[in-house]
VOTI-290815 format. One record per residue (C-alpha): residue in three letters; residue number from 1; x, y, z; chain. Coordinates in Angstrom, 2 decimals, decimal comma. Example, Ala and Ser with C-alpha at 12.3 -4.5 7.8 and 13.67 -1.06 7.14 Angstrom:
2
resn / resi / x / y / z / chain
Ala / 1 / 12,30 / -4,50 / 7,80 / A
Ser / 2 / 13,67 / -1,06 / 7,14 / A
//
This chain:
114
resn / resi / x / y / z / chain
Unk / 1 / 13,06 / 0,38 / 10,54 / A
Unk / 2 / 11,49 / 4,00 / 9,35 / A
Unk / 3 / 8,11 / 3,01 / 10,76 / A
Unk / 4 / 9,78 / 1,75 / 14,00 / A
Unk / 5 / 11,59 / 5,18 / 14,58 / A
Unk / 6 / 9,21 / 7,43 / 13,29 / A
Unk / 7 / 6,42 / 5,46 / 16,03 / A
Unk / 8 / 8,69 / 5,99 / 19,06 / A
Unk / 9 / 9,74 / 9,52 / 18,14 / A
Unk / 10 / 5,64 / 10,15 / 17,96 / A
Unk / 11 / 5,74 / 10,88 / 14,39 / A
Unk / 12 / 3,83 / 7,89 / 13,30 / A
Unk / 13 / 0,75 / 6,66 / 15,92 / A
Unk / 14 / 1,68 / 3,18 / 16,41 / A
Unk / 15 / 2,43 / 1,18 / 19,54 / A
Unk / 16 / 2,87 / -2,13 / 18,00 / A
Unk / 17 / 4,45 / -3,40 / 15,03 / A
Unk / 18 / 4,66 / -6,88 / 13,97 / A
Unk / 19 / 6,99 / -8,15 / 10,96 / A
Unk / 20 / 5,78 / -10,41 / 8,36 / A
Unk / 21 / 2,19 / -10,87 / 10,24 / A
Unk / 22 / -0,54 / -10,70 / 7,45 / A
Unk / 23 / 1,56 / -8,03 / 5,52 / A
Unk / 24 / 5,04 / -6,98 / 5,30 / A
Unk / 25 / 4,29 / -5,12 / 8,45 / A
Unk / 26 / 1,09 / -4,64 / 10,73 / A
Unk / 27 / 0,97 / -1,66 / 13,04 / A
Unk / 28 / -1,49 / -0,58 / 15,33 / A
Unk / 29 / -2,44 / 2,30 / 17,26 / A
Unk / 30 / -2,73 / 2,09 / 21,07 / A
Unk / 31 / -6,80 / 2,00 / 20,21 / A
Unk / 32 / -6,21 / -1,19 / 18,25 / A
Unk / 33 / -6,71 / 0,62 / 14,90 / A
Unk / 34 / -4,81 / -1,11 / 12,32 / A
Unk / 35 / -2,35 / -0,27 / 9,71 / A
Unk / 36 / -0,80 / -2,78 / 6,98 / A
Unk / 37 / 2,10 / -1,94 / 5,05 / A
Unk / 38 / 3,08 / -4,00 / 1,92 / A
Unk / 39 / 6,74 / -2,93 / 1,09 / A
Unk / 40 / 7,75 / -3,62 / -2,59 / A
Unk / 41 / 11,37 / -3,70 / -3,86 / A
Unk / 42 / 12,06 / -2,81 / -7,62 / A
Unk / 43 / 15,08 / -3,57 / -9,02 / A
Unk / 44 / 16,91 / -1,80 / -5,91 / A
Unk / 45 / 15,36 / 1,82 / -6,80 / A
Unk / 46 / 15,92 / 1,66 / -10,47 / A
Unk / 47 / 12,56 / 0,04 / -11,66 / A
Unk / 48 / 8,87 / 1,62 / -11,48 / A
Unk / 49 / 6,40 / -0,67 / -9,29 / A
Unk / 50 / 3,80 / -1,53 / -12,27 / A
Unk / 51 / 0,09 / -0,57 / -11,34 / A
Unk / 52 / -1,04 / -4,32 / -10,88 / A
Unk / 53 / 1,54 / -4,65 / -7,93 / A
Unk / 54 / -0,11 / -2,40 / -6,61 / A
Unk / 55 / -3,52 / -3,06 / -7,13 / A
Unk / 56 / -2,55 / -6,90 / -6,10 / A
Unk / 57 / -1,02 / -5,65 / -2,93 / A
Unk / 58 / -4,26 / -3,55 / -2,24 / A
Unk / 59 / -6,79 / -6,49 / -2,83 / A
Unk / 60 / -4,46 / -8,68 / -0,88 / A
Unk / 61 / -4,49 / -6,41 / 2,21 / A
Unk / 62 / -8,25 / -6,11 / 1,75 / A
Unk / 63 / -8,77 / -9,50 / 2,66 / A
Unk / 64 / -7,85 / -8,39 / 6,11 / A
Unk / 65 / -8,34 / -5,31 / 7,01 / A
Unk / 66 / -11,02 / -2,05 / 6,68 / A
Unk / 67 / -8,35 / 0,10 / 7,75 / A
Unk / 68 / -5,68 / 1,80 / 5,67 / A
Unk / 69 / -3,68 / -0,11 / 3,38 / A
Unk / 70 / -0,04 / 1,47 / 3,22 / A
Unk / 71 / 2,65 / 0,47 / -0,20 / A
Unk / 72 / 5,86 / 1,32 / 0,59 / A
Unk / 73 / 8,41 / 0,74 / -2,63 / A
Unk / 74 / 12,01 / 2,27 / -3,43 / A
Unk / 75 / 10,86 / 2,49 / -7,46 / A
Unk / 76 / 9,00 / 5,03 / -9,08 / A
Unk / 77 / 5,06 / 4,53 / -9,79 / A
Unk / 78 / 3,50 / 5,32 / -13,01 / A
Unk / 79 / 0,01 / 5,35 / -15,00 / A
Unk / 80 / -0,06 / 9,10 / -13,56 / A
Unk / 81 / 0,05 / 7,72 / -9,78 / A
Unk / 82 / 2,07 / 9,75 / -7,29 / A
Unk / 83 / 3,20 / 8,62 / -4,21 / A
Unk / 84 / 0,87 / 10,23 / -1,14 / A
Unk / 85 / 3,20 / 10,04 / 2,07 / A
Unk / 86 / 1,02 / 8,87 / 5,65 / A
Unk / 87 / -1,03 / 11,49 / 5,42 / A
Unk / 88 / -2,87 / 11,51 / 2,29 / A
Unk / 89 / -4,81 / 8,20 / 1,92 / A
Unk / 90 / -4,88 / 7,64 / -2,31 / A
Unk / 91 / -8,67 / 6,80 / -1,48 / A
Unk / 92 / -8,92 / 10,70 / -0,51 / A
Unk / 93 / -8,07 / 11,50 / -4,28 / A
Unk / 94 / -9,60 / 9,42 / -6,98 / A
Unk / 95 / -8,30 / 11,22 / -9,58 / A
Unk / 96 / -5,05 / 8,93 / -8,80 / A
Unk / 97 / -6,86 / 5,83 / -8,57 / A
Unk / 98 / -8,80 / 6,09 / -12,66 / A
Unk / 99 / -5,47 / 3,87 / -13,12 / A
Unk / 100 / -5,34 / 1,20 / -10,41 / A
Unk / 101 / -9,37 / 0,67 / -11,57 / A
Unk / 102 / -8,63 / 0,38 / -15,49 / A
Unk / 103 / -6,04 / -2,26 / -14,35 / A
Unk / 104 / -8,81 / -4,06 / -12,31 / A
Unk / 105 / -11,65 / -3,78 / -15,33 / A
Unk / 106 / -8,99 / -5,09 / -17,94 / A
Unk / 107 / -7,68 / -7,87 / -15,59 / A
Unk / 108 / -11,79 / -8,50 / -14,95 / A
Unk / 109 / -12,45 / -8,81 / -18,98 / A
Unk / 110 / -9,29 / -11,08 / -19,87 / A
Unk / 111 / -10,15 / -13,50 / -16,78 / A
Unk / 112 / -13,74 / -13,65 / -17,87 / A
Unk / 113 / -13,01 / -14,37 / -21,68 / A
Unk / 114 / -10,04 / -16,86 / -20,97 / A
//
């Protein structure tokens, strides 16, 4: 409902939003430029969303998109991510993503040796 306000009051640069299409949500820009937004509940606000959510979320979206990849979650994040807000792509600062990529390299070794 936030991204459906925040779009009509001009905050936010999409035109069209469509619920439950690849992601949670798919916006797009009156240019066609795509958004998806993955929106992960923890424990109603009390939890932390664990770094391989994340990362899982992030592949997942990859499968469909070049364009940004937006998590949304009422929990707290930790292995020294911080959230970003719309403005800030986490690509833009990859001192936050030495986490999500030790996740993906462990993950990596375990499937290969199993």
């Amino acid at each position: 409902m936030h991204v459906l306000v925040m779009s009509r009051a001009g905050v936010l640069p999409f035109t069209t939003l469509v619920p439950e299409g690849f992601e949670d949500l798919d916006c797009r820009t009156a240019t066609g430029d795509e958004t998806l937004v993955q929106v992960k509940e923890v424990s109603a606000g009390a939890g932390q969303l664990e770094t391989s959510r994340i990362r899982d979320a992030i592949l997942h979206a990859m499968n469909a998109t070049t364009g940004p990849i937006v998590i949304v979650t009422d929990g707290s994040l930790g292995s020294g991510l911080q959230f970003t807000g719309w403005d800030e792509p986490l690509a833009a600062q990859p001192e936050r993503c030495i986490a999500l990529g030790r996740v993906a390299k462990e993950r990596r070794a375990i499937e290969m040796a199993g």
